[in-house]
TORZA-308219 format. One record per residue (C-alpha): residue in three letters; x, y, z. Coordinates in nm, 3 decimals. Layout:
- rest; east; north; up
- ALA; X; Y; Z
...
END
This chain:
- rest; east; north; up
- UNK; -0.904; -2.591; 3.774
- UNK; -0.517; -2.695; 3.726
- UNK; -0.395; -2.536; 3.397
- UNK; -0.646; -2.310; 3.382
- UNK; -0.566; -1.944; 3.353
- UNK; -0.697; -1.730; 3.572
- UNK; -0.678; -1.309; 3.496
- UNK; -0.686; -1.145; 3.869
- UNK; -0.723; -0.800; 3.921
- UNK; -0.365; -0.730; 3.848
- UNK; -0.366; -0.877; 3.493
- UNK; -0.692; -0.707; 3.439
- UNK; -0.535; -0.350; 3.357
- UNK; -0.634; -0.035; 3.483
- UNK; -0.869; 0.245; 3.368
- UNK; -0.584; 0.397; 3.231
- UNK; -0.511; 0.116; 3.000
- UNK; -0.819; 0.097; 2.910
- UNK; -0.855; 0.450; 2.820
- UNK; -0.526; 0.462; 2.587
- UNK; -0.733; 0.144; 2.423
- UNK; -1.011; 0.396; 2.355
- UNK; -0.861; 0.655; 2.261
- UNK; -0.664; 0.445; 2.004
- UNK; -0.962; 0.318; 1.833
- UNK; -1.133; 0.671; 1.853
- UNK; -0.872; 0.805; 1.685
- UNK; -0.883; 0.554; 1.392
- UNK; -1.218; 0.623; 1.334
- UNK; -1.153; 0.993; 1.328
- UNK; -0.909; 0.953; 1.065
- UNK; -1.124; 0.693; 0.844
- UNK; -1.339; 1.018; 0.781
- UNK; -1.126; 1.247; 0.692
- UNK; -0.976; 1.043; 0.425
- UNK; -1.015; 1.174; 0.032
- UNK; -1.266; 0.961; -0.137
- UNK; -1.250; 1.096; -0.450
- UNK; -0.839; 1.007; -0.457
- UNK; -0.971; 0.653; -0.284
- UNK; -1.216; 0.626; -0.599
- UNK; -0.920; 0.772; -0.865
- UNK; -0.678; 0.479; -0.756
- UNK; -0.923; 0.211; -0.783
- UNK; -1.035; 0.336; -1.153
- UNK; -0.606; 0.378; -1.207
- UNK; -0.626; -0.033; -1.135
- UNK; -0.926; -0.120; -1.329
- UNK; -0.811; 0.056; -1.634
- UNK; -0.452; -0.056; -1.609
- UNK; -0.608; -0.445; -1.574
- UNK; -0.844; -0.392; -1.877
- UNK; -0.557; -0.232; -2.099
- UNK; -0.286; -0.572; -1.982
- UNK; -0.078; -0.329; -1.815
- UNK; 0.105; -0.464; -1.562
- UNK; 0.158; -0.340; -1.160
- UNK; 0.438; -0.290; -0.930
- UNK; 0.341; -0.225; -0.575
- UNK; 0.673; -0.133; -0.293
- UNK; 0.724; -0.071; 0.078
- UNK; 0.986; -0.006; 0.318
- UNK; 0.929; -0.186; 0.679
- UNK; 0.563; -0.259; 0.775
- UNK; 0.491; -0.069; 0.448
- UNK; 0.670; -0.357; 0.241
- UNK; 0.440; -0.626; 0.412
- UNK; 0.151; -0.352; 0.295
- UNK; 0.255; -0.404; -0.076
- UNK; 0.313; -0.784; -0.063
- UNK; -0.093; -0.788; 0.066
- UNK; -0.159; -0.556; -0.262
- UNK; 0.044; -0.777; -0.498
- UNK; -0.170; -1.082; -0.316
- UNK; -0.521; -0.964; -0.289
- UNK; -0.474; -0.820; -0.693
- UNK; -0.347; -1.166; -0.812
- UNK; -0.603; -1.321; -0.661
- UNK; -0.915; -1.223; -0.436
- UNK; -1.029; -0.968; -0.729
- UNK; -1.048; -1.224; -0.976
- UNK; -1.351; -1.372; -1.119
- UNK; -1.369; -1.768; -1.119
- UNK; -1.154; -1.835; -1.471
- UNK; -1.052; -1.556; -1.543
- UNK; -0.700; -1.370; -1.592
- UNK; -0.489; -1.187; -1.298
- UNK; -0.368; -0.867; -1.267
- UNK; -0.005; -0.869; -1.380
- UNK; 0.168; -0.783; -1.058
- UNK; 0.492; -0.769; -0.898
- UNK; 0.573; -0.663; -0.538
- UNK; 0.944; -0.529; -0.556
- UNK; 1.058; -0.669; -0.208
- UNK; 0.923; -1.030; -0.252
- UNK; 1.249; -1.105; -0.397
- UNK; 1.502; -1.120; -0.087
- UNK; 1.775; -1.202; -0.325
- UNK; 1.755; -1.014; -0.621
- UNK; 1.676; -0.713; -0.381
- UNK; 2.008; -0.762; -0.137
- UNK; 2.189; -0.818; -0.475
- UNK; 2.102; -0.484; -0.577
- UNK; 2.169; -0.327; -0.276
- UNK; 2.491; -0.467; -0.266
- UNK; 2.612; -0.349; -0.578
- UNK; 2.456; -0.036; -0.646
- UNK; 2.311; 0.294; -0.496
- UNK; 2.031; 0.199; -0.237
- UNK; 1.811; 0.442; -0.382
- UNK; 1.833; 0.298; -0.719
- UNK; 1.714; -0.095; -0.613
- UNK; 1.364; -0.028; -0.715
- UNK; 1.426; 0.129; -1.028
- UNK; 1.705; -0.110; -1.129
- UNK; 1.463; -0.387; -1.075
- UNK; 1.204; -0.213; -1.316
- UNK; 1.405; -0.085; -1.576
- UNK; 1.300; -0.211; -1.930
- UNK; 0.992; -0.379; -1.710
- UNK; 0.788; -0.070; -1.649
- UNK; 0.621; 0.081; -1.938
- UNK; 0.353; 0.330; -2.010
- UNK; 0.003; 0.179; -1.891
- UNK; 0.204; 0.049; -1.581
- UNK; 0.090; 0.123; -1.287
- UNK; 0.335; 0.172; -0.969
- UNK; 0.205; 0.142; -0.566
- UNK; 0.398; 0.304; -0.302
- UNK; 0.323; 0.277; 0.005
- UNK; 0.517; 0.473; 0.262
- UNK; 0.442; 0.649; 0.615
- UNK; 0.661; 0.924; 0.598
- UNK; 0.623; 0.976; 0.196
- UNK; 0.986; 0.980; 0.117
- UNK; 1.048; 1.223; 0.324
- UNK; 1.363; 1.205; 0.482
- UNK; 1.328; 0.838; 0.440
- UNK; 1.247; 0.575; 0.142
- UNK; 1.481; 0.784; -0.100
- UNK; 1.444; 0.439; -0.326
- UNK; 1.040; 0.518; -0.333
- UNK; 1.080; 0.857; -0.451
- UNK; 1.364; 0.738; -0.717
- UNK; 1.097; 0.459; -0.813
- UNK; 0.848; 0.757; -0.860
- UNK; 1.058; 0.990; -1.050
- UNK; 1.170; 0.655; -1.285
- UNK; 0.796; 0.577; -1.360
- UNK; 0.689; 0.938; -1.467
- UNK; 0.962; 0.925; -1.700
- UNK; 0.816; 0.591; -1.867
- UNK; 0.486; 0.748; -1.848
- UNK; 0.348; 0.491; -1.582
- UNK; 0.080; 0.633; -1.337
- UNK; 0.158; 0.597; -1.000
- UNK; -0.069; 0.562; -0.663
- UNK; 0.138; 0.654; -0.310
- UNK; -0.052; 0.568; 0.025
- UNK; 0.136; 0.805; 0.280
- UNK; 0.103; 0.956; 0.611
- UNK; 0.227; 1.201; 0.814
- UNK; 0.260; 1.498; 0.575
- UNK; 0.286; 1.326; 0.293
- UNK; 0.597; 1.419; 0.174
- UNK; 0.699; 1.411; -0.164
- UNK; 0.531; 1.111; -0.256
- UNK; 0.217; 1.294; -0.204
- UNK; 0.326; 1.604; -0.351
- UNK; 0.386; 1.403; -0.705
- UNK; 0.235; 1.088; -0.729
- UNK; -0.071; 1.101; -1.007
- UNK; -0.283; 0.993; -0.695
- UNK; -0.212; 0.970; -0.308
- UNK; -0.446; 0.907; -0.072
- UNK; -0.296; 1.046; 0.276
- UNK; -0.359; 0.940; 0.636
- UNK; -0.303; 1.297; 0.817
- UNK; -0.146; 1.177; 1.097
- UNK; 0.248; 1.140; 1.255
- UNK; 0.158; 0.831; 1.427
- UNK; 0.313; 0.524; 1.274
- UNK; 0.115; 0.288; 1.401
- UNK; -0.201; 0.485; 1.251
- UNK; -0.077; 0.528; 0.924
- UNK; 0.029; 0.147; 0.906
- UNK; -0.335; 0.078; 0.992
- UNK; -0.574; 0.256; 0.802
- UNK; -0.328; 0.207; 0.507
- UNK; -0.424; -0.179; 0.525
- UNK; -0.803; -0.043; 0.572
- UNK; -0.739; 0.130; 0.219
- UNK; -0.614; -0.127; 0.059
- UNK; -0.909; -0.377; 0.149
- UNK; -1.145; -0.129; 0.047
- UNK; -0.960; -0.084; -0.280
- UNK; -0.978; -0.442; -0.344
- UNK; -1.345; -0.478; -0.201
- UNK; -1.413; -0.195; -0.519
- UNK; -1.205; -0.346; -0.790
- UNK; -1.395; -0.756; -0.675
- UNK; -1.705; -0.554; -0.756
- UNK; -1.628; -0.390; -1.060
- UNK; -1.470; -0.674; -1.207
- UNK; -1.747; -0.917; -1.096
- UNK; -1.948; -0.652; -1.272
- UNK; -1.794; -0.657; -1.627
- UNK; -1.777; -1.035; -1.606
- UNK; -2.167; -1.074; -1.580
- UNK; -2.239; -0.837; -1.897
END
């Protein structure tokens, strides 16, 4: 029929293809098990304590990461909310194109997260870093942002991959993806946070019918 499209066997792929698809998928599966419950279960009871005590939460991401924390800051300010009442207080650190590129135009790169939380970020603060690599080699402003909250006494939670670098060496919890694939690290970190918020819609749904 005229406009209709039409996939022939050459746009159909080949076993190949088909078996990198596979494989893929295995593979994400395989890692979903081996993930650390009991750190998946600490960071969710690091949120619900840090919501019930009005302490506020920064979340942070370089790359694919940052879009990560904007879905945190998002899904906290709003899907875990019972009907009426209050938000999380939350902040996503690269939301703010201009007052980030200001920063980073004017002083150290590694400093533009902690420059936009100092004096903000207090004890009963909670900071979310998400990062594939774990700072390191790369994301020298998440580990600065790290190193600036245990000062104030904040907790932090780092989602990481690869080895986990330092992030996962000091954050108060990390969950890690054990894996040097960026693409699988990006993906099952988005799988964490949904089940994270799936936990905390629960438990606050919970207190609100007592």
């Amino acid at each position: 029929m005229p406009g209709e499209f039409v996939l022939d066997a050459k746009n159909r792929g080949n076993s190949t293809d088909d078996r990198m698809i596979d494989e893929f998928l295995q593979e994400s599966c395989r890692l979903l098990r081996t993930l650390d419950q009991q750190a998946i279960a600490r960071a969710r009871d690091i949120l619900l304590a840090c919501y019930r005590c009005g302490g506020r939460v920064f979340t942070a991401g370089n790359g694919g990461s940052a879009s990560t924390a904007q879905h945190f800051a998002c899904d906290l300010a709003k899907f875990v909310i019972p009907a009426g009442a209050r938000p999380f207080d939350v902040r996503c650190l690269t939301d703010n194109v201009s007052l980030y590129t200001a920063w980073a135009n004017d002083a150290a790169r590694e400093e533009v997260l902690v420059n936009q939380m100092r004096g903000l970020l207090k004890r009963g603060d909670v900071l979310i870093l998400i990062s594939v690599h774990g700072g390191k080699g790369f994301s020298g402003d998440l580990v600065q942002a790290m190193l600036h909250a245990k000062e104030v006494g904040a907790q932090t939670i780092s989602l990481v991959g690869f080895d986990g670098g330092r992030l996962h060496q000091e954050s108060d919890c990390s969950i890690l993806v054990p894996v040097e694939s960026t693409p699988q690290t990006e993906a099952i970190h988005l799988v964490i946070e949904h089940l994270l918020m799936d936990e905390l819609k629960r438990e606050l749904a919970r207190g609100e019918s007592r």
